[in-house]
C-alpha positions as CSV (number, residue, x, y, z in Angstrom):
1,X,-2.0,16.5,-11.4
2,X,-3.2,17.7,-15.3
3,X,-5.7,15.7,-16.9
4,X,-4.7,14.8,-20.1
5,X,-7.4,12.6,-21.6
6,X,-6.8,11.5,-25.5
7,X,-10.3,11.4,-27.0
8,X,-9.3,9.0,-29.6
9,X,-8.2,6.1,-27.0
10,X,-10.7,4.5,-25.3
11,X,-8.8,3.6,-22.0
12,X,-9.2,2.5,-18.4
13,X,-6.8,1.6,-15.6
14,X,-7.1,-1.1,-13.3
15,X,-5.1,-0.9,-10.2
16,X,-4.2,-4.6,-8.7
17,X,-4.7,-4.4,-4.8
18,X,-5.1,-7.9,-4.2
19,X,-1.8,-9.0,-2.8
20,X,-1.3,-10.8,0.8
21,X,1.6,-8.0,1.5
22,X,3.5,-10.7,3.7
23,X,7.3,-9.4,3.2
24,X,5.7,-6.4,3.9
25,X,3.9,-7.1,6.7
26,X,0.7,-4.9,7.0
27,X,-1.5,-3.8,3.8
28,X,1.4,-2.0,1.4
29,X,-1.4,-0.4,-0.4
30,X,-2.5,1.7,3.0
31,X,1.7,2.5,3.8
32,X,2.1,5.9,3.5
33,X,4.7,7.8,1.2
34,X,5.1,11.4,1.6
35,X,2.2,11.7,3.9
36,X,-0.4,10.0,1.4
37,X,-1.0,6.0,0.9
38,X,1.0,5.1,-1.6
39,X,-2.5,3.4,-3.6
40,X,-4.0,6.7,-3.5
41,X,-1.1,8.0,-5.1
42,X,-1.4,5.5,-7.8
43,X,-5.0,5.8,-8.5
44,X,-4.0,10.1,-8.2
45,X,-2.0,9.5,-11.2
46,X,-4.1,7.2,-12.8
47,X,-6.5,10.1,-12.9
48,X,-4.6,12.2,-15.1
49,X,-4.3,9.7,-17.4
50,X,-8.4,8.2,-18.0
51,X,-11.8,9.2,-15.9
52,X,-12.4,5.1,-16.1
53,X,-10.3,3.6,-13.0
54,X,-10.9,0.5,-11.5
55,X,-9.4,-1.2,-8.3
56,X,-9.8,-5.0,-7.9
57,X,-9.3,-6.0,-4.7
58,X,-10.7,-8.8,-2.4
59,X,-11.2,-6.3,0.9
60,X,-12.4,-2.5,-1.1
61,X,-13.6,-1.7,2.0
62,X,-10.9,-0.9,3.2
63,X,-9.9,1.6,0.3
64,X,-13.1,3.2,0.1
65,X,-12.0,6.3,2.2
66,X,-9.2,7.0,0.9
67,X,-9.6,7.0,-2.8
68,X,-12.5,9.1,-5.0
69,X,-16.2,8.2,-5.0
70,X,-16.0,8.0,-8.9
71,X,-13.8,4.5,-8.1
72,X,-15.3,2.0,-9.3
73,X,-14.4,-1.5,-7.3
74,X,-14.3,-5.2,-8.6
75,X,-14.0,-8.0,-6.2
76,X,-11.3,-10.4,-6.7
77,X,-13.1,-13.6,-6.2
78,X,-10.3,-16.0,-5.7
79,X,-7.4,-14.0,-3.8
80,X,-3.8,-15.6,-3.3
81,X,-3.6,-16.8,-7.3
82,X,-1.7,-14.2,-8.0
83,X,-1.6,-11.1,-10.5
84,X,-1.6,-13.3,-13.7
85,X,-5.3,-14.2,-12.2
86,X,-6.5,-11.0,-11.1
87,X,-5.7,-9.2,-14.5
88,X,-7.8,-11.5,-15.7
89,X,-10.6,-11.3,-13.7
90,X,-10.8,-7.5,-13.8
91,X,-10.3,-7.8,-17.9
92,X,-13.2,-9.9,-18.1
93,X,-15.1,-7.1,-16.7
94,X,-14.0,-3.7,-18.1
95,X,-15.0,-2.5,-21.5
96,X,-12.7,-0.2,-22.8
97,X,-10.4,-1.3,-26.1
98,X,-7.0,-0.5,-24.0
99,X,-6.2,-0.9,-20.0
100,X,-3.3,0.9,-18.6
101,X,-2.7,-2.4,-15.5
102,X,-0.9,-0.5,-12.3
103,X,0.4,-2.4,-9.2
104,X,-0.4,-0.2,-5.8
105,X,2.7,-0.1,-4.7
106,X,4.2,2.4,-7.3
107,X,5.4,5.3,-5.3
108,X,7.0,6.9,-7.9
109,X,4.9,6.8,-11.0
110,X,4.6,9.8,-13.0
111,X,1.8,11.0,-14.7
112,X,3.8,12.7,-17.6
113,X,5.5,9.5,-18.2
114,X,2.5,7.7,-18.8
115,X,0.9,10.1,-21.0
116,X,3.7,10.2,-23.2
117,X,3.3,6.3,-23.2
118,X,-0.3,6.8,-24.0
119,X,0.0,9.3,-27.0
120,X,2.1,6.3,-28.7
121,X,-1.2,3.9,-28.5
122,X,-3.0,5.2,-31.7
123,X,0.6,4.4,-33.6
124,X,0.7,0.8,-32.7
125,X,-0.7,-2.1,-35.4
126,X,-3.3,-3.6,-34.5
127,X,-0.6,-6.8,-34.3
128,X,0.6,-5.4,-31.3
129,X,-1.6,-7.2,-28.0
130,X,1.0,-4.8,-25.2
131,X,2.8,-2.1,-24.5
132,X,5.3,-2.9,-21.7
133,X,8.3,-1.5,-20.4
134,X,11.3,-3.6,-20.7
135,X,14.8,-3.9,-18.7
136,X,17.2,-6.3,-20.8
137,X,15.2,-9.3,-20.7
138,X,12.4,-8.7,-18.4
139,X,9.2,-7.4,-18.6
140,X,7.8,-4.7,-16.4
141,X,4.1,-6.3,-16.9
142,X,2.5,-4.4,-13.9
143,X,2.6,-0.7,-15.4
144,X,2.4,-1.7,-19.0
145,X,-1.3,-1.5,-21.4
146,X,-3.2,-4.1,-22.8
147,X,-5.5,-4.5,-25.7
148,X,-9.3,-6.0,-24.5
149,X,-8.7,-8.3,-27.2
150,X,-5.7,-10.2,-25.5
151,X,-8.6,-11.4,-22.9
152,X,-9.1,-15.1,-24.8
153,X,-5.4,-15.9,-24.9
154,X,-4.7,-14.4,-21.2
155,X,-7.4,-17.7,-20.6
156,X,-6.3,-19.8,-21.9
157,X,-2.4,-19.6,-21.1
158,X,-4.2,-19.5,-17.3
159,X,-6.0,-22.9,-18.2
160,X,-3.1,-24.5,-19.4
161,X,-1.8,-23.6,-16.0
162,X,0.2,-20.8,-17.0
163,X,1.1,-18.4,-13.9
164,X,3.7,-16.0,-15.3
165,X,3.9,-12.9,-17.1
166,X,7.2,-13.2,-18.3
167,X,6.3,-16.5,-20.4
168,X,2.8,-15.4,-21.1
169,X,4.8,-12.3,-22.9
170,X,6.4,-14.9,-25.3
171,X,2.8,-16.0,-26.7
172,X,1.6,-12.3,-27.5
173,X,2.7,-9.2,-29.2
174,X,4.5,-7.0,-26.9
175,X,5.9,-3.4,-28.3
176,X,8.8,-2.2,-25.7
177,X,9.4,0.6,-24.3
178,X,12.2,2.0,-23.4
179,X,13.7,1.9,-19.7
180,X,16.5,5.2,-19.0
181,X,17.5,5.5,-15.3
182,X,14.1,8.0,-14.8
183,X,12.2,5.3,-15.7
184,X,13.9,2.6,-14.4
185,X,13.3,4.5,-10.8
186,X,9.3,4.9,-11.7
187,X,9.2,1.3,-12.0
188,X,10.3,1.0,-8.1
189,X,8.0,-1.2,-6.5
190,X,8.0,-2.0,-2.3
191,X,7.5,-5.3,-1.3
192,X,9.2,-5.5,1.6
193,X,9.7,-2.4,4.8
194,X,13.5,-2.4,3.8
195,X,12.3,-1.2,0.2
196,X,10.0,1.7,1.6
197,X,13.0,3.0,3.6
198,X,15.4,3.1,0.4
199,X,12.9,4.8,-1.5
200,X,12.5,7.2,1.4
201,X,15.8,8.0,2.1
202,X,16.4,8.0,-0.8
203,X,14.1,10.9,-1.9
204,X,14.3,12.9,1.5
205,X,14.1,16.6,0.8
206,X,17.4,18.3,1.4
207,X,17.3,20.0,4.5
208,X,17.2,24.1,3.9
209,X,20.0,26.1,4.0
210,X,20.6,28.3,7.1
């Protein structure tokens, strides 16, 4: 995958590996998609996009051989809060201005997608908190960027006893971006074994031809 860093955004990624997997049933971030686990895929394309990638996770031990030794890990101190939570645990630690935030069970991203997403960053008012996809009314929160600065309000919706990204969404600024059918299939998340074996079949190479 081609590097392609922009000098004049100061980004990092932060893959969420946090989740129990229970629909799943086993660790979805260790399942394997084309012969390679599908979180090491994601961080693979994270790659291409920043050098500053971090995983937050409450077990990064079990990661650790699988992904690059220029990972750097943050433990998720409370597990089983949910996504809202970790987010802002691992933004409370990172210092870059923006933060690409990637789900590990993202078979599909790719890295030209987000790239193009990421040359629109320097455009954006500095009134604009996110850049999220967005499919009629919902959000696509967990492949989306994030100012640094959207930190004190992300805590204080949580205090209130927020949990949601959808309504947390209504009390920032959220650019969208647009979701076409190419899209719409990078956004393809697997929660449950039944999910894997769409995406699976449903991206099988063709057999040859005799």
């Amino acid at each position: 995958m081609t590097a392609t860093f922009h000098s004049n955004i100061d980004l990092a990624a932060l893959i969420l590996a946090g989740g129990q997997s229970s629909r799943m049933g086993e660790d979805k971030a260790l399942i394997s998609y084309n012969g390679v686990p599908i979180l090491q895929r994601v961080y693979q394309v994270a790659t291409a996009c920043t050098e500053n990638i971090y995983v937050l996770s409450p077990w990064n031990e079990r990661y650790q051989q699988i992904l690059s030794p220029e990972c750097k890990y943050l433990i998720e101190s409370q597990p089983g809060r949910g996504p809202l939570f970790g987010f802002a645990e691992g933004l409370s630690q990172i210092p870059n201005d923006w933060i690409l935030l990637l789900a590990c069970d993202l078979p599909l991203l790719k890295v030209e997608v987000l790239q193009g997403w990421i040359e629109r960053l320097p455009q954006l008012p500095s009134s604009i908190s996110a850049l999220a996809p967005q499919r009629s009314e919902i959000w696509e929160p967990m492949c989306a960027f994030y100012r640094r600065e959207v930190l004190a309000e992300l805590q204080g919706f949580l205090q209130t006893g927020g949990r949601s990204f959808q309504k947390w969404f209504s009390h920032i600024c959220v650019e969208a971006l647009h979701v076409d059918s190419e899209i719409n299939l990078m956004l393809y998340n697997c929660n449950t074994p039944l999910d894997l074996e769409e995406i699976v079949n449903k991206h099988r190479p063709n057999p040859p031809k005799p």
